[in-house]
C-alpha positions in Angstrom: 22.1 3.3 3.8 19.3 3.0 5.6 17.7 -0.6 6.4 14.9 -2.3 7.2 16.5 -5.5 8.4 14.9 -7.2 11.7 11.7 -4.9 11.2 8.1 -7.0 10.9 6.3 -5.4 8.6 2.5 -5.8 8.2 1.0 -5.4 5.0 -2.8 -5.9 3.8 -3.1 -7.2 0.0 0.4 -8.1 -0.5 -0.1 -11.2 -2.5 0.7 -9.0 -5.7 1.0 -5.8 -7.3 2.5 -3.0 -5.1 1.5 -4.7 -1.2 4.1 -7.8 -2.6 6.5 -5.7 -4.3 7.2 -3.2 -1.0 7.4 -6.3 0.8 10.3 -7.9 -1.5 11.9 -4.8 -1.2 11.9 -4.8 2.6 13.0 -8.5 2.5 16.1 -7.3 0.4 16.9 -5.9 3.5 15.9 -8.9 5.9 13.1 -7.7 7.3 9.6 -9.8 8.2 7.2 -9.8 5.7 3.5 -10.6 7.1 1.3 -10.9 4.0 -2.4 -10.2 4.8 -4.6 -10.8 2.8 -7.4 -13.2 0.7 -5.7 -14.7 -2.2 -5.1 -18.4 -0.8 -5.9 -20.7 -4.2 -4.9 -19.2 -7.5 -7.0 -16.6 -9.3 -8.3 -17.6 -12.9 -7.2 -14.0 -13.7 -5.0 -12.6 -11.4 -1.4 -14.1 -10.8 0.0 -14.8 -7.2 -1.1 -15.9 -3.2 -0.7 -15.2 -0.1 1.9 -18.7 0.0 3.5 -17.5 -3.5 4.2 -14.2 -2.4 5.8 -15.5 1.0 8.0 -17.9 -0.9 9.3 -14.8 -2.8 10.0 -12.7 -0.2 12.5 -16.0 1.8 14.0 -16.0 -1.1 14.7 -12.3 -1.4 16.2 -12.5 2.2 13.2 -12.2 4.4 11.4 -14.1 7.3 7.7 -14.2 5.9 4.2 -15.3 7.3 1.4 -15.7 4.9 -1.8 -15.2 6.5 -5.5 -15.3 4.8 -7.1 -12.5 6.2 -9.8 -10.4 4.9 -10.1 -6.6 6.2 -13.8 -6.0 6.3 -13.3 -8.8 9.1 -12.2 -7.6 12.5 -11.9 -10.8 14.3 -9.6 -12.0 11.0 -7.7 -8.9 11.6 -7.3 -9.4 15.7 -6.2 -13.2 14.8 -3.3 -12.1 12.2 -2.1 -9.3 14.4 -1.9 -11.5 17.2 -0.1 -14.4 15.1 2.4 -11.7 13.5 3.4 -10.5 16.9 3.3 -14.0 18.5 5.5 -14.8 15.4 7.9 -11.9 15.1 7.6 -10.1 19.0 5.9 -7.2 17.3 5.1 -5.0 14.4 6.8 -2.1 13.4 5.1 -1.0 10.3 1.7 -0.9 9.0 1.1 -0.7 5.1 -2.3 -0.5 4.6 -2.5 -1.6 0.6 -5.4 -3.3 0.3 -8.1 -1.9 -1.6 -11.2 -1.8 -4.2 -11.5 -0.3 -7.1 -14.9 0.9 -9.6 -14.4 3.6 -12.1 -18.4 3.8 -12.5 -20.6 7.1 -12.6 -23.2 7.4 -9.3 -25.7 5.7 -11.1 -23.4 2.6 -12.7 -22.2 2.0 -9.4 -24.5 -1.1 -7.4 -24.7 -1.0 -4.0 -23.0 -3.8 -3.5 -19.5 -2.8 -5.2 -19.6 0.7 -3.4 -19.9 -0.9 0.3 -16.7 -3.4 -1.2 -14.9 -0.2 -1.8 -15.7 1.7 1.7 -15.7 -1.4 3.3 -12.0 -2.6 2.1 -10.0 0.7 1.7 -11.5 2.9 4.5 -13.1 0.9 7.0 -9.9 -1.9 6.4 -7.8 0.9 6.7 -9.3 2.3 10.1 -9.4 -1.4 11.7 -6.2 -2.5 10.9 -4.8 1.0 11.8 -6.5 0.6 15.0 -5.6 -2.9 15.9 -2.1 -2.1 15.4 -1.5 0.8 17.3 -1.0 -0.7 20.5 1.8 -2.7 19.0 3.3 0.0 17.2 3.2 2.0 20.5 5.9 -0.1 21.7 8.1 0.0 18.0 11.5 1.9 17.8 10.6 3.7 14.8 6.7 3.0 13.9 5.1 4.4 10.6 2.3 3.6 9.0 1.7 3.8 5.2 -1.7 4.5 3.5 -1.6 3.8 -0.3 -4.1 6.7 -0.6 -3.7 10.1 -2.6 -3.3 13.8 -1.6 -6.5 14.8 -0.5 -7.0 17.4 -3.7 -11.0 18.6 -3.0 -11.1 19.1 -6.8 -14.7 18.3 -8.6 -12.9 16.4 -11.8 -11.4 14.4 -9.3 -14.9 13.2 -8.1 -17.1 13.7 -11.1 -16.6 10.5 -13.0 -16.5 8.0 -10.0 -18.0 9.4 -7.0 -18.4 5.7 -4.8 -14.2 5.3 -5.5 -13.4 8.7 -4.7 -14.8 8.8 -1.5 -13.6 5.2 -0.5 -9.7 6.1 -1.3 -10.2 9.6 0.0 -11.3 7.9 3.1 -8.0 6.6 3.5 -6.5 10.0 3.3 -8.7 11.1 6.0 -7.0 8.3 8.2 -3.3 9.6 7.9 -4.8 13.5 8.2 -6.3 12.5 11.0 -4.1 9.8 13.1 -1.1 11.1 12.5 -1.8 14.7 14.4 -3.9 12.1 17.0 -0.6 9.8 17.7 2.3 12.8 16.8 3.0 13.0 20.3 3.7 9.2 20.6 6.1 9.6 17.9 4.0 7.3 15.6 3.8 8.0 12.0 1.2 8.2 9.5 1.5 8.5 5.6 0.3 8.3 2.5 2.1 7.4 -0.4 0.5 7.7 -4.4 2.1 7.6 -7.9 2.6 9.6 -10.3 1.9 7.5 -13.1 -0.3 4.4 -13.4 1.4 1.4 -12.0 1.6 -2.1 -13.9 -0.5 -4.3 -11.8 -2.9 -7.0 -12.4 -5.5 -4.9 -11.5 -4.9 -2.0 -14.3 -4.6 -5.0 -16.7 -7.9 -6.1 -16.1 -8.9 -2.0 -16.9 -7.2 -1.6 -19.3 -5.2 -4.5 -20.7 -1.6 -4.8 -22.4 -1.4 -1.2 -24.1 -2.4 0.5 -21.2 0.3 -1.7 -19.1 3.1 -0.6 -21.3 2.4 3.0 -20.5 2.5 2.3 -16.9 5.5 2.4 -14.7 6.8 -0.8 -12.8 5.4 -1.5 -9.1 9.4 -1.0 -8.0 9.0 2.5 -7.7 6.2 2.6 -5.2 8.3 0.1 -3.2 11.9 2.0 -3.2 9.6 5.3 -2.5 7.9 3.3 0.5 11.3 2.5 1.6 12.6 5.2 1.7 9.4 6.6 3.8 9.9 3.8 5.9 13.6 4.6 7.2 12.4 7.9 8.2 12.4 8.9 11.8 9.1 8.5 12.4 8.8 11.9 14.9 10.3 13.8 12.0 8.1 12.7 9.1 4.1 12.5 9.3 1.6 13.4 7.9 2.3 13.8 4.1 1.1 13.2 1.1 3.5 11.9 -1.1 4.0 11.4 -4.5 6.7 8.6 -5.9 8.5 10.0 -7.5 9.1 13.2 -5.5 10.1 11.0 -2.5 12.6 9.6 -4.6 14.0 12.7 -6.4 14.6 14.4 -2.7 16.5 10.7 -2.2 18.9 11.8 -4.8 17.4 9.6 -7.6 17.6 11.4 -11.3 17.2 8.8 -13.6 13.4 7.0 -13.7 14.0 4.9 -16.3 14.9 1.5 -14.6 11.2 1.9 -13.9 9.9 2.4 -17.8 9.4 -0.4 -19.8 11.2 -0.9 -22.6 10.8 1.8 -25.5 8.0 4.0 -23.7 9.3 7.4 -23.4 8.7 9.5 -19.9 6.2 11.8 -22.3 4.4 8.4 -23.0 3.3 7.8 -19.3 -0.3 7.6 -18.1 -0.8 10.3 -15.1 -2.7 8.6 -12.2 -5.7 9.9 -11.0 -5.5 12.4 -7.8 -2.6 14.2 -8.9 
């Protein structure tokens, strides 16, 4: 089976939800984890830190470095991109996770929370693509992974949140666009989305418990990454994938490991995007 073990992995918000759980999953495998991103004291409502996160991943068989970095910084970003490679001798993989989020009409949406949302999932995205690159230039088998959705130009898509829309379809743009600018170079660029709402932190806060049961578990993001992941990179770029999908061409037929107990497939909450 195909491994990730002795690849460094660099991955922005991966102090919970889906960043921390492809990261455990890539540990499994003994691969180094470097966890970007803000969470360094405990949240009041959000579980998990940069520190937590790293602890988890040593434990699941990984080398980890936590590192507090926030992507609207670019000197933050230069410093942990340095440090990783000074740490591990390089990065493989770029898993550009971290991201914003405002499901609020054009004219519900301040100012201030739609820069948040450009500023952390498609400028963060294009920075720490770009500082990267050079490092991944030198990789066996470099990818990078947007968690961003098929670009479906569809109004109902737009229509009820504009501001987010255009932030995570930013992202998009990113692997549409780098990975026919670095397909020569055998780099390659991604995007990966779910079929269903996932069970994070974040969709609690949106919606709370009944609206987490109907979700399916963060795992499947990170065993569809993985398998993404141990592609060869010149052979796979450029898609938009869909869990799910990527798992069902792996040979998986049975999603219910990532149900939670007593929700039927029929019972699932679509995403948005898809």
């Amino acid at each position: 089976m195909a491994s990730l073990k002795g690849k460094t992995i660099f991955i922005t918000g991966a102090s919970r939800g889906i960043g921390k759980a492809i990261g455990l999953r890539a540990a499994r495998d003994g691969a180094n984890i470097v966890i970007a991103a803000k969470t360094v004291e405990p949240h009041p409502k959000l579980p998990g830190t940069i520190y937590t996160a790293a602890s988890e991943m040593e434990q699941a068989g990984g080398r980890a470095l936590a590192l507090a970095v926030d992507v609207r910084e670019e000197a933050e970003v230069e410093a942990a991109v340095e440090k990783a490679v000074e740490t591990f001798g390089g990065i493989d993989i770029l898993v550009n996770n971290a991201s914003a989020i405002s499901l609020t009409g054009t004219l519900q949406t301040p100012m201030k929370r739609y820069d948040l949302m450009h500023q952390i999932n498609t400028r963060g995205t294009f920075l720490c693509s770009q500082k990267c690159l050079p490092h991944l230039r030198k990789a066996a088998n470099p990818h990078i992974l947007n968690l961003s959705p098929p670009l479906n130009m569809e109004e109902r898509w737009f229509a009820p949140h504009v501001a987010y829309t255009m932030a995570k379809f930013g992202m998009s743009l990113c692997v549409l666009g780098m990975a026919g600018e670095f397909r020569a170079e055998g780099i390659a660029v991604n995007a990966l989305w779910p079929r269903t709402a996932i069970d994070t932190a974040a969709m609690n806060l949106l919606g709370g418990q009944e609206v987490l049961r109907r979700c399916r578990k963060p795992e499947i993001m990170a065993d569809a990454a993985h398998v993404i992941l141990t592609k060869p990179a010149r052979e796979f770029s450029g898609n938009f994938c869909i869990d799910d999908e990527v798992l069902a061409a792996a040979g998986v037929s049975d999603f219910s490991v990532y149900r939670h107990e007593g929700v039927s497939e029929a019972e699932l909450l679509p995403d948005f995007f898809v």
